[in-house]
N, C-alpha and C positions, 0 to 999 in steps of 0.2 A: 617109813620116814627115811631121806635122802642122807648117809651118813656126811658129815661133817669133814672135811681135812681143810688143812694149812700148806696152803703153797710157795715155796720158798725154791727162790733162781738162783743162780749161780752155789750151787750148795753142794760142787765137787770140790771145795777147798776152803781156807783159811778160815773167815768170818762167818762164812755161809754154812761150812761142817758143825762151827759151834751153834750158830741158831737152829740150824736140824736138831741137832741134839738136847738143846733145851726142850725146846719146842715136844718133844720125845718125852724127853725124863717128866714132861709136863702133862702127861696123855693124849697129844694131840695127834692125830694120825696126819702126817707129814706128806706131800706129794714134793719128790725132790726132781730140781731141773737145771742142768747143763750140758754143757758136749757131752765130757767126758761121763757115760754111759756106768763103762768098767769101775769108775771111781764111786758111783752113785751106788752101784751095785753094793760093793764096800760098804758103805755108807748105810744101805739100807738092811746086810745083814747084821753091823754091828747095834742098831735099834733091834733087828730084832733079836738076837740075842739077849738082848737088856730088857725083854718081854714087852718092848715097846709095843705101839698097833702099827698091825702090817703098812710099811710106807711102799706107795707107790714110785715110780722111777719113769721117769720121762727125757729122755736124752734127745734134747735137739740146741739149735745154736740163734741164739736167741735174736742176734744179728740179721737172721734173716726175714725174711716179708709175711713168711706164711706159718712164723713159731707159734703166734699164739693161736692157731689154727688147731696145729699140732698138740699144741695146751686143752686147747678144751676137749679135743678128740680121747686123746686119753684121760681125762678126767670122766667123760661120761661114759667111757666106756667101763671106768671102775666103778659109776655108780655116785658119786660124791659130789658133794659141793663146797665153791671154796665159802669158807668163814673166816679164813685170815689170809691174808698175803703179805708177803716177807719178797721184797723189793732188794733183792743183795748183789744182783749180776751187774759188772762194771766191771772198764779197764778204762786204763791212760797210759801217754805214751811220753817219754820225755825227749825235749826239744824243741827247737825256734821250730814254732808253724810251719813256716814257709820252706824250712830244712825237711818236712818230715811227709811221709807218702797222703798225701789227698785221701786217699780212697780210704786207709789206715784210719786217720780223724775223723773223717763221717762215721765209722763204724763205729769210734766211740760215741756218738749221738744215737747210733741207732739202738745201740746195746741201753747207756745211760738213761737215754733219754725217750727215744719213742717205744722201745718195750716195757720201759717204766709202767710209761701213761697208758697206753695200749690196755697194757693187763689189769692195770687201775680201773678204768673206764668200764673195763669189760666185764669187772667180777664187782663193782660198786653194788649193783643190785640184789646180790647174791651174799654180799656181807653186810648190806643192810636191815637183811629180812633177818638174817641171821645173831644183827647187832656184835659182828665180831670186829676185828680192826687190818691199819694196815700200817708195815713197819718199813720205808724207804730209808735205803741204806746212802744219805750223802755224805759228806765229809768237813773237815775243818776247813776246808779247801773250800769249801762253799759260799765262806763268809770274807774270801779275797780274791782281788785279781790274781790272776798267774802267769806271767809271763816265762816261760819254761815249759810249762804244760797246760797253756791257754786253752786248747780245747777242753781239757779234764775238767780245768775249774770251773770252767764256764759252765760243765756238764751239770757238774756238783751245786752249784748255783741255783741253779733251774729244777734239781731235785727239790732243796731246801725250800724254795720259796712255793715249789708247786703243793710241799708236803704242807706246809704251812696254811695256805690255801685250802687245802682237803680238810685239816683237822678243822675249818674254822666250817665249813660244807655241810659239813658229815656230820659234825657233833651230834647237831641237832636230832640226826636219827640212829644216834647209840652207837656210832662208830666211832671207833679210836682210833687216830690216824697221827702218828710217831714219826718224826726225823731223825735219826741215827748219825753221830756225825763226828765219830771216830777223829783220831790224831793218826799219823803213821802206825800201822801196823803190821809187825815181823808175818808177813805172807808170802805167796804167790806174784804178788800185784808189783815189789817194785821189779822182780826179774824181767816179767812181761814189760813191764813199762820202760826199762832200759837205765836205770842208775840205782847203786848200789844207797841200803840206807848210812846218812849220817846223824850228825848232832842231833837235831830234830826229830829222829827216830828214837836217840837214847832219852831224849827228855820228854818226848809226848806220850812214849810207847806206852799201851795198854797190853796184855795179851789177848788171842783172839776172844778166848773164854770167857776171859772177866767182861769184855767188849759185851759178846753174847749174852752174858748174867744182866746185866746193865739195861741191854736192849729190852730185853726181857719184859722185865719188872717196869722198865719207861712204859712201854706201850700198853701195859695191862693195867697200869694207874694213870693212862691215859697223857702221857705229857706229851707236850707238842716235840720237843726236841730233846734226845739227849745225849750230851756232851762226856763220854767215859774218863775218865780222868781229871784229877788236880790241873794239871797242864793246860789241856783242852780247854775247860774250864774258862782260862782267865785269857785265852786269845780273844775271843768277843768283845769280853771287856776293857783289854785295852785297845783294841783297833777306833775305839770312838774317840781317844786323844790325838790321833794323827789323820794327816788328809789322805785322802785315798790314794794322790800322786806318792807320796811318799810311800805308802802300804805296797803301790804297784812295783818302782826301783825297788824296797827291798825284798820284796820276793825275788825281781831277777836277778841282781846279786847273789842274792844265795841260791836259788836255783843253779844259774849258770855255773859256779863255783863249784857241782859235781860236777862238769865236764870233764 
């Protein structure tokens, strides 16, 4: 029989170290994947220390054309099949669109969004037979415009609504397929992105862990989305008292207002 793992991207850092780890402390043999190689390494001795199962380590950059190429290459060559996938690799960048490098903002689509699907598409079969699930990492950010960091939300959008989509797909053949959709959280992600956190970070914040605990237990009781945090929480629910022009001016307001 084909041993089983959990594939989980971008899981050299922040929210992605802790889904490794659950995923881990959970007995799932873990195939972990981003650039950083060295980190993964890390990453994969400290599961096994913790007499996790041997995680496999795949370091490539997901950004590019032939990554899930390279995904399935070494998967089969461990021998394994995927049965979950953990959708976590993402970045944004902060700034007026039209201020910030072209090629830079594609890359967020490529990363966000077509390695999303890509790898979705590609292992749907393999976690169907196996009735396991899949856990897309979007954000709060998903449920507004953004003027500030329009590519991102837009990114984050197109997760949500595609996640939403899948779980309603897939149900029917025993997959569970989970939207993640975190508040700011103390990472990696606002360095890269370019502006320091403020208020919104102190009031949304989850850690990455409790995020991961959270994600967790959503996808394996199957819910379509979940929202970590009190905070988080009540954003959905109040954006249907206001019109969306209004939602768009106040994000760029306070976006803009970290310049």
């Amino acid at each position: 029989m084909t041993e089983r793992v959990t594939l989980i991207t971008g899981a050299s850092a922040g929210i992605g170290v802790e889904l490794a780890r659950i995923f881990a402390d959970n007995a799932h043999r873990v195939a972990l994947v981003a650039r950083r190689g060295d980190r993964l390494e890390s990453l994969a001795a400290e599961i096994r220390a913790k007499g996790g199962p041997e995680p496999i380590v795949i370091a490539c950059d997901l950004g590019k054309p032939d990554a899930a190429e390279q995904i399935i290459a070494a998967l089969a060559a461990a021998g394994v099949e995927v049965e979950y996938l953990v959708n976590n690799a993402g970045y944004g960048l902060f700034g007026r669109a039209m201020e910030l490098d072209r090629e830079s903002q594609l890359g967020i689509i490529d990363v966000n969004n077509r390695a999303l699907t890509d790898l979705t598409l590609r292992f749907a079969d393999s976690i169907a037979r196996l009735r396991g699930g899949i856990l897309n990492v979007a954000s709060i950010a998903g449920f507004l415009p953004g003027p500030g960091m329009a590519v991102y939300y837009a990114s984050k959008a197109y997760v949500l609504s595609f996640s939403e989509a899948m779980h309603q797909e897939l149900g029917p053949k025993g997959v569970r397929v989970t939207a993640l959709c975190p508040g700011p959280v103390q990472t990696e992600f606002q360095n890269r992105a370019g502006f320091e956190p403020g208020f919104d970070s102190a009031v949304l914040n989850v850690t990455p862990a409790e995020v991961a605990r959270q994600a967790y237990q959503g996808l394996m009781n199957n819910k379509r989305i979940v929202l970590p945090g009190l905070g988080v929480k009540i954003v959905p629910f109040l954006l249907r008292f206001f019109p969306r022009g209004f939602i768009a001016a106040a994000v760029s307001g306070f976006q803009l207002r970290r310049r």
